[in-house]
VEXPAMAR-962730 format. One record per residue: chain; residue number from 1; x, y, z of N, C-alpha, C, CB in turn; residue in three letters. Coordinates in nm, 2 decimals. Each point is the difference from the previous one (the first is absolute). Glycine has a CB too. Layout:
BEGIN
{'A', NUM, {X, Y, Z}, {X, Y, Z}, {X, Y, Z}, {X, Y, Z}, 'ALA'}
...
END
This chain:
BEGIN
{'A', 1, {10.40, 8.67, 12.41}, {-0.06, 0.09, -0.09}, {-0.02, 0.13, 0.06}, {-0.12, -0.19, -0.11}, 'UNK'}
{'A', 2, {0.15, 0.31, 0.03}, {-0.01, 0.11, 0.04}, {-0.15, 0.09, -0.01}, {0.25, -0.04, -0.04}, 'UNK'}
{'A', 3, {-0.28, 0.11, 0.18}, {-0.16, 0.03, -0.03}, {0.01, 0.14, -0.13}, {-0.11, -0.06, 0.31}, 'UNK'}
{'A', 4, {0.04, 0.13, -0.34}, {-0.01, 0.07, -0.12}, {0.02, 0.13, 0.06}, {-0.15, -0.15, -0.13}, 'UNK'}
{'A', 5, {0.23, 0.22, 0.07}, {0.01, 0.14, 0.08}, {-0.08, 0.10, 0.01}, {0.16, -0.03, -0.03}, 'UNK'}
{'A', 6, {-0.29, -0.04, -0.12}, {-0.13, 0.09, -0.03}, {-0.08, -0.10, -0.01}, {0.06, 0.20, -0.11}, 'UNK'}
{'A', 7, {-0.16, -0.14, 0.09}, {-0.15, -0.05, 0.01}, {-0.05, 0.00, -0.20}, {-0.07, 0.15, 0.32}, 'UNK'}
{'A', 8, {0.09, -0.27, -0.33}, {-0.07, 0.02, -0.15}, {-0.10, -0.07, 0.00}, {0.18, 0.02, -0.11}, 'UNK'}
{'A', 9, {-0.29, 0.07, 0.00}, {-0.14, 0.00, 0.00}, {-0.01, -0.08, -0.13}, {-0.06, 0.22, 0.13}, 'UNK'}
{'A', 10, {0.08, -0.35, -0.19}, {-0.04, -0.09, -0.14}, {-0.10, -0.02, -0.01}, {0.14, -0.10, -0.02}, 'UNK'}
{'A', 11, {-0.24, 0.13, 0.08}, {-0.18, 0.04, -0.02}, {0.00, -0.14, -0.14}, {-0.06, 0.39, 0.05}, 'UNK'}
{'A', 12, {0.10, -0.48, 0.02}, {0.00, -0.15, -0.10}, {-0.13, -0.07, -0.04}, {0.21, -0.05, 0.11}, 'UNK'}
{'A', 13, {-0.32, 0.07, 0.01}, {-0.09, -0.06, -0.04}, {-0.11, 0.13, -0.04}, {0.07, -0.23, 0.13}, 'UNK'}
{'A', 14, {-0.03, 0.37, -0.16}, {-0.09, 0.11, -0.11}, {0.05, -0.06, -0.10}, {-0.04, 0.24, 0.10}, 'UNK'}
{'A', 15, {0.17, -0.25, -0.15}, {0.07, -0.05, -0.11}, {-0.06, -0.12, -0.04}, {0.19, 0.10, 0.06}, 'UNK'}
{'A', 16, {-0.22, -0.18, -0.02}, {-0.06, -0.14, -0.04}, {-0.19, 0.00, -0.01}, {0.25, -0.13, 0.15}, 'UNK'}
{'A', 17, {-0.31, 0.26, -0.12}, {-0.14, -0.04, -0.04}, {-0.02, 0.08, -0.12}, {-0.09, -0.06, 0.23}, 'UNK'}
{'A', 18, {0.22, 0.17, -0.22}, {-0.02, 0.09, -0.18}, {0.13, -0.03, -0.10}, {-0.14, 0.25, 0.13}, 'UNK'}
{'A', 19, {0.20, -0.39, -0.11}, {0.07, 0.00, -0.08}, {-0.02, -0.03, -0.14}, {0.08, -0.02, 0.19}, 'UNK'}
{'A', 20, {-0.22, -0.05, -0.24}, {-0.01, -0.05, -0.08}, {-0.10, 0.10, -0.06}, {0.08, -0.24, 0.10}, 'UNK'}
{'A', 21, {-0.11, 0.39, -0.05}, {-0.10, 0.10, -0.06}, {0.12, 0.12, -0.01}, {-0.28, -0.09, 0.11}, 'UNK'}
{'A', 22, {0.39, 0.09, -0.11}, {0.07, 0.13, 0.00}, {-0.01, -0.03, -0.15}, {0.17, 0.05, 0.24}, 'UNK'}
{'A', 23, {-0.16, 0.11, -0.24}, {-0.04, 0.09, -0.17}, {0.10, -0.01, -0.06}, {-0.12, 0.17, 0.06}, 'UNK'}
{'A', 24, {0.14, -0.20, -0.20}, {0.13, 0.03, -0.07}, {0.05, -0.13, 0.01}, {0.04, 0.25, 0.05}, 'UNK'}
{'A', 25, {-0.04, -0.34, 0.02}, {0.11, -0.10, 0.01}, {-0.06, -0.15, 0.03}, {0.18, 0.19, 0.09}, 'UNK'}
{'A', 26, {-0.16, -0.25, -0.21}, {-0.10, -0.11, 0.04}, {0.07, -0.13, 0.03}, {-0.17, 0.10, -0.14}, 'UNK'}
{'A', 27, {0.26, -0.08, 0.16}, {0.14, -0.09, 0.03}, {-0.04, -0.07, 0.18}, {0.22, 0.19, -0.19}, 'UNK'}
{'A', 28, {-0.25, -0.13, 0.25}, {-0.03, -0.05, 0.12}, {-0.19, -0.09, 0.00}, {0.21, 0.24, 0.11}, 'UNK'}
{'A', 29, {-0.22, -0.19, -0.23}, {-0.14, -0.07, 0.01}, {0.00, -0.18, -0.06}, {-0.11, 0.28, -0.05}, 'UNK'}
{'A', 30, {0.24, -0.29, -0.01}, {0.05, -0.12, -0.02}, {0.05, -0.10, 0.09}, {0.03, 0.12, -0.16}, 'UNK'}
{'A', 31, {0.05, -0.05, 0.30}, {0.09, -0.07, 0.07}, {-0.08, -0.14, 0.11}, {0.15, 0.27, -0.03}, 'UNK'}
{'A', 32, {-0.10, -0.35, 0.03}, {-0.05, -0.11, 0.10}, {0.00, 0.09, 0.14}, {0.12, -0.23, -0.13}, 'UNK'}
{'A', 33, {-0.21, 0.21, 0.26}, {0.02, 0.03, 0.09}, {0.16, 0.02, 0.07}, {-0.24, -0.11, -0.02}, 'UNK'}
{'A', 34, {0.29, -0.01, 0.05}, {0.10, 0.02, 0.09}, {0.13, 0.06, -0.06}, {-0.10, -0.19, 0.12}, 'UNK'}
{'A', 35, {0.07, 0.27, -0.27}, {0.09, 0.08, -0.05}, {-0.07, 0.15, 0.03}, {0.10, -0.19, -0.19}, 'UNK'}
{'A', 36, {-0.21, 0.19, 0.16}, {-0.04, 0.17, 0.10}, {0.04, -0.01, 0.13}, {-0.24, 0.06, -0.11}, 'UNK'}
{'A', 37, {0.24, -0.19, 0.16}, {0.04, -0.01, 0.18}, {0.16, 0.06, -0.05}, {-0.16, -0.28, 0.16}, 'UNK'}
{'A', 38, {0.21, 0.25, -0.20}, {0.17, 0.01, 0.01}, {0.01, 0.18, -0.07}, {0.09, -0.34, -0.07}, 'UNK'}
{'A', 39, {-0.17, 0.38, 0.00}, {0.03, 0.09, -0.02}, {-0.02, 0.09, 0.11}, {-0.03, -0.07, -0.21}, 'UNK'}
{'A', 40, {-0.15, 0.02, 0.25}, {-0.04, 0.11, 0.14}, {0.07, 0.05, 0.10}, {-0.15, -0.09, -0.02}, 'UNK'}
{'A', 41, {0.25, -0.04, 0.03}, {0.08, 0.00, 0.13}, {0.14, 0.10, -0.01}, {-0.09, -0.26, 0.04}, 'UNK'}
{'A', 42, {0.09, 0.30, -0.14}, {0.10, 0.08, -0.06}, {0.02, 0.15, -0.03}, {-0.02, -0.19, -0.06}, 'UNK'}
{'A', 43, {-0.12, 0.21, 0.09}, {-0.07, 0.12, -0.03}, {0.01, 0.10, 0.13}, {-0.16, -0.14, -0.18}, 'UNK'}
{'A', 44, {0.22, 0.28, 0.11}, {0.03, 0.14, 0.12}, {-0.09, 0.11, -0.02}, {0.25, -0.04, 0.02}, 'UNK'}
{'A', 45, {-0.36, 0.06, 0.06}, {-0.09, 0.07, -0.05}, {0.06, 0.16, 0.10}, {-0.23, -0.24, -0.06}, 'UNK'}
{'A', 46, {0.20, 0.33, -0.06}, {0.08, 0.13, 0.07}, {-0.14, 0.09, -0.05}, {0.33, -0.04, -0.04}, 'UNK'}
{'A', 47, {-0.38, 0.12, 0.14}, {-0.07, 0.13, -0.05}, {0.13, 0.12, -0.01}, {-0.26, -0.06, 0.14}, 'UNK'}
{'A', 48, {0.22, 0.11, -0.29}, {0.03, 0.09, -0.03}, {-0.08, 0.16, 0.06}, {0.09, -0.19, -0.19}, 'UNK'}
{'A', 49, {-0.05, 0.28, 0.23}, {-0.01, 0.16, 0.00}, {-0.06, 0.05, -0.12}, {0.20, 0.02, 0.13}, 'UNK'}
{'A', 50, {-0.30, 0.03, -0.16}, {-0.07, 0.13, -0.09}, {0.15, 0.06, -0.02}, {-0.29, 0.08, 0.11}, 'UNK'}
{'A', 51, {0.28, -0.10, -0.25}, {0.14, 0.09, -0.05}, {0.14, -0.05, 0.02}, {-0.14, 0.20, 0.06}, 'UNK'}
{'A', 52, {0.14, -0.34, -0.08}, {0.17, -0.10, 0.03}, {-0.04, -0.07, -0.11}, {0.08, -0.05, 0.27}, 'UNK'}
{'A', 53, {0.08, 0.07, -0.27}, {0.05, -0.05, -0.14}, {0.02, -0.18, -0.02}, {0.14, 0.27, 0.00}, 'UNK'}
{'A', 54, {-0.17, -0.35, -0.09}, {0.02, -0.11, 0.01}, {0.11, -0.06, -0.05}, {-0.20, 0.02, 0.02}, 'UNK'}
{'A', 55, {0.26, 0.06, -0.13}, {0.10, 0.00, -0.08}, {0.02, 0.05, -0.09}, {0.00, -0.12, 0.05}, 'UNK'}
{'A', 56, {0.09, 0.19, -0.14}, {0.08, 0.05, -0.07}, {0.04, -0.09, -0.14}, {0.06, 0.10, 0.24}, 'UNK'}
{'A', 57, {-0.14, 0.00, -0.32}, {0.07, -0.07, -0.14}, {0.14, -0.03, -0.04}, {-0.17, 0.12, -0.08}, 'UNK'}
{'A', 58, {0.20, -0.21, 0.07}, {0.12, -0.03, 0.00}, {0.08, -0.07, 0.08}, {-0.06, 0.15, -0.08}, 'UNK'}
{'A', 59, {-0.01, -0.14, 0.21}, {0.07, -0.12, 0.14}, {-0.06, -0.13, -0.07}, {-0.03, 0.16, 0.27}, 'UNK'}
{'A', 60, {0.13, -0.26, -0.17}, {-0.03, -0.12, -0.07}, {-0.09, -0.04, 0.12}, {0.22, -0.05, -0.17}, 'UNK'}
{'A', 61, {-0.35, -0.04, 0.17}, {-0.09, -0.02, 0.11}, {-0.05, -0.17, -0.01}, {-0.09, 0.27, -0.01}, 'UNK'}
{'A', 62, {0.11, -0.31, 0.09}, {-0.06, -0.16, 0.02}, {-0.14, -0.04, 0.05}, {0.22, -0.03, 0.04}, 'UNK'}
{'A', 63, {-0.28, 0.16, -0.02}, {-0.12, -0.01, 0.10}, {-0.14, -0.01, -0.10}, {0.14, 0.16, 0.21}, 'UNK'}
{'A', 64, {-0.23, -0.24, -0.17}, {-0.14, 0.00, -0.08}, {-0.05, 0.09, 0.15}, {-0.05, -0.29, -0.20}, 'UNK'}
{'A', 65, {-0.08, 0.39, 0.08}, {-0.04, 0.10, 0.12}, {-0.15, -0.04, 0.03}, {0.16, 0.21, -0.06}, 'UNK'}
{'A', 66, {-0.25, -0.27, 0.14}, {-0.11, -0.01, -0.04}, {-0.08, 0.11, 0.11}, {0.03, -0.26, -0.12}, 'UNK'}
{'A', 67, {-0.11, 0.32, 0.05}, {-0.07, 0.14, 0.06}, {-0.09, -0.09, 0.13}, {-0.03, 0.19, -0.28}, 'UNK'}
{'A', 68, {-0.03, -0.14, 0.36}, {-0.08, -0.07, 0.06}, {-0.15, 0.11, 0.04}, {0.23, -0.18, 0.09}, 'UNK'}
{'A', 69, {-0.19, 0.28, -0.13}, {-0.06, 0.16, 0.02}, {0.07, 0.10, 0.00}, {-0.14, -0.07, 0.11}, 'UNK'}
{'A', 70, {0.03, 0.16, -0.21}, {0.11, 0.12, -0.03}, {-0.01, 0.03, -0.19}, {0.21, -0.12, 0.26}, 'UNK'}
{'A', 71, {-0.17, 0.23, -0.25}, {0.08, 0.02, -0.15}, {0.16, 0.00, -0.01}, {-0.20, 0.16, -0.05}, 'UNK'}
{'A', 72, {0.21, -0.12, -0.09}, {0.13, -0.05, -0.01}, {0.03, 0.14, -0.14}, {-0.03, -0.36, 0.09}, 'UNK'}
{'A', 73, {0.17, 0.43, -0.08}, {0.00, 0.09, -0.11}, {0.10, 0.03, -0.06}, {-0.13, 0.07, 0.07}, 'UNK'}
{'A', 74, {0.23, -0.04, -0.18}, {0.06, -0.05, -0.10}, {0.04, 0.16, 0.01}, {-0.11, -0.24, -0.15}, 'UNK'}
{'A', 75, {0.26, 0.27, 0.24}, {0.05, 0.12, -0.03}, {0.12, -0.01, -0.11}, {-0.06, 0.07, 0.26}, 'UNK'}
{'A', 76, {0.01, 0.02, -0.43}, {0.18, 0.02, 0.00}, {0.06, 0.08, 0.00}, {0.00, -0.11, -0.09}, 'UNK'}
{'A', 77, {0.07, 0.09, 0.11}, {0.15, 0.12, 0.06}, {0.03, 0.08, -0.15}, {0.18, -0.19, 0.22}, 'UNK'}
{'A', 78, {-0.20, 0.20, -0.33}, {0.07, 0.02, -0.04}, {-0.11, 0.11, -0.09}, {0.19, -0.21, 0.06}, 'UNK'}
{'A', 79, {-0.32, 0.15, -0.05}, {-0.05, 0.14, -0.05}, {-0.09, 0.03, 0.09}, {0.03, -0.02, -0.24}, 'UNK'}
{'A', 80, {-0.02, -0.03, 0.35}, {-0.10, 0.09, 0.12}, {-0.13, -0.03, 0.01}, {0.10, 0.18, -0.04}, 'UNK'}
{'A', 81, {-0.13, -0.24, -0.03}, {-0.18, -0.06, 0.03}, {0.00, -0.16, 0.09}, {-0.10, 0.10, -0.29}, 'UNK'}
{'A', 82, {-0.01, -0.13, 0.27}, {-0.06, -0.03, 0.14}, {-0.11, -0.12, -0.10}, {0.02, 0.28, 0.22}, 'UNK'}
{'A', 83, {0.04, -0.40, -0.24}, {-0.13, -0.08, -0.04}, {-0.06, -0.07, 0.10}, {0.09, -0.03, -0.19}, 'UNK'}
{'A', 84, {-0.25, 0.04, 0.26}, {-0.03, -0.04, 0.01}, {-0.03, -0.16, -0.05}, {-0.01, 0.24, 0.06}, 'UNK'}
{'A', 85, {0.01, -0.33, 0.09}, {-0.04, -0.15, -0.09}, {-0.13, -0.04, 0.11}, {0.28, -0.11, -0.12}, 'UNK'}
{'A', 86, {-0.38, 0.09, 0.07}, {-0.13, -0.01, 0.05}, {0.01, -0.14, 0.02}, {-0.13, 0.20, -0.10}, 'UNK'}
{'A', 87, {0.18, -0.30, 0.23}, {0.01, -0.12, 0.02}, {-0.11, -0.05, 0.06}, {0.22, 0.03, 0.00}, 'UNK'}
{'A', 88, {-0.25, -0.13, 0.06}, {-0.11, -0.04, 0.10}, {0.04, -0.13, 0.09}, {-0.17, 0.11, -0.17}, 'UNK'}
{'A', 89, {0.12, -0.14, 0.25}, {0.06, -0.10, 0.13}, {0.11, -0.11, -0.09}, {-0.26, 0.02, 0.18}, 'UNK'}
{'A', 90, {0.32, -0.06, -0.15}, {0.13, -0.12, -0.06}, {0.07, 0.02, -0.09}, {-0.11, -0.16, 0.04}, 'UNK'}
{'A', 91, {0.05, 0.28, -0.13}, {0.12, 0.03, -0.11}, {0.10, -0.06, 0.03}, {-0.05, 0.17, -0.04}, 'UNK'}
{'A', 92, {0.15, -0.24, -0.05}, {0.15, 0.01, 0.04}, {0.05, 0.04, -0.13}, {0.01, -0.19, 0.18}, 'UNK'}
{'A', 93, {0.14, 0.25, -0.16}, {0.11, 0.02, -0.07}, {0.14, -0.05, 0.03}, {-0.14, 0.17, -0.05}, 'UNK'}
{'A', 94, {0.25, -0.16, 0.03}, {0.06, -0.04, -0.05}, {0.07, -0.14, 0.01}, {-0.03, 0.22, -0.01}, 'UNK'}
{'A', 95, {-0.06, -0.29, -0.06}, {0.04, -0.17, 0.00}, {0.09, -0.02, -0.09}, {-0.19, -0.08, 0.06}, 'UNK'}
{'A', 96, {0.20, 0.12, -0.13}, {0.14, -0.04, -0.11}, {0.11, 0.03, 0.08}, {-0.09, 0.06, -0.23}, 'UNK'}
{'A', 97, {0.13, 0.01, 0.34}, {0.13, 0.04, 0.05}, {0.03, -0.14, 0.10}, {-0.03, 0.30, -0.01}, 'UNK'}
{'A', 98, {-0.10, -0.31, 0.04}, {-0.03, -0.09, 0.19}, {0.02, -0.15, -0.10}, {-0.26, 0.18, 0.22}, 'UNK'}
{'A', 99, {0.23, -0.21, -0.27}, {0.01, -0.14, -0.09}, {0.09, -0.05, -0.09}, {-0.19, 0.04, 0.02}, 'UNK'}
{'A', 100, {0.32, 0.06, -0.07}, {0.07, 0.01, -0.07}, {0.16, 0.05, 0.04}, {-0.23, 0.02, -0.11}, 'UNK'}
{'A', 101, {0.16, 0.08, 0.25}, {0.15, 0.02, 0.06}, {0.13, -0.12, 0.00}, {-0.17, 0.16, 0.16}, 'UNK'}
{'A', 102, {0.25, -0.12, -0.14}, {0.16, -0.05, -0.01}, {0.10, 0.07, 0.07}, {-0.05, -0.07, -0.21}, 'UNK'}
{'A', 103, {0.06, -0.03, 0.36}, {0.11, 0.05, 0.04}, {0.15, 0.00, -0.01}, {-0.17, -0.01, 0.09}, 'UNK'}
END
């Protein structure tokens, strides 16, 4: 087995004491234990930068995002404004991509 050339942070067991209270999605509040275990273990927790981009309308994305702190804001390109989205701890978005993807 080869060691890891990075250090990844799956913060698996923050994931498993707010899985079943994240906002918006009540799909994890259903799951048996050792399926949040399988998911936790799976999980790449990345801080984002003030002002980085998460994605692009139009890219295709597989990733569920769950906030852990922080806001979150809705740029479009196309007429220049700036939607604010007033989230609060666990928000998640995009689960339809992360649950549906097809490679």
């Amino acid at each position: 087995m080869f060691a890891s050339a990075v250090s990844i942070d799956h913060k698996g067991k923050a994931f498993l004491q707010y899985a079943k209270h994240i906002k918006g999605f009540d799909f994890f509040a259903n799951l048996p234990e050792e399926e949040l275990q399988a998911i936790s273990d799976r999980l790449v927790f990345k801080k984002f930068a003030r002002g980085e981009t998460f994605f692009h309308r139009g890219e295709l994305s597989n990733h569920l995002y769950i906030i852990e702190q922080g806001s979150v804001a809705k740029l479009d390109a196309f007429d220049r404004s700036v939607h604010s989205i007033d989230v609060s701890s666990h928000y998640s978005f995009g689960y339809m991509a992360f649950f549906y993807w097809q490679s």
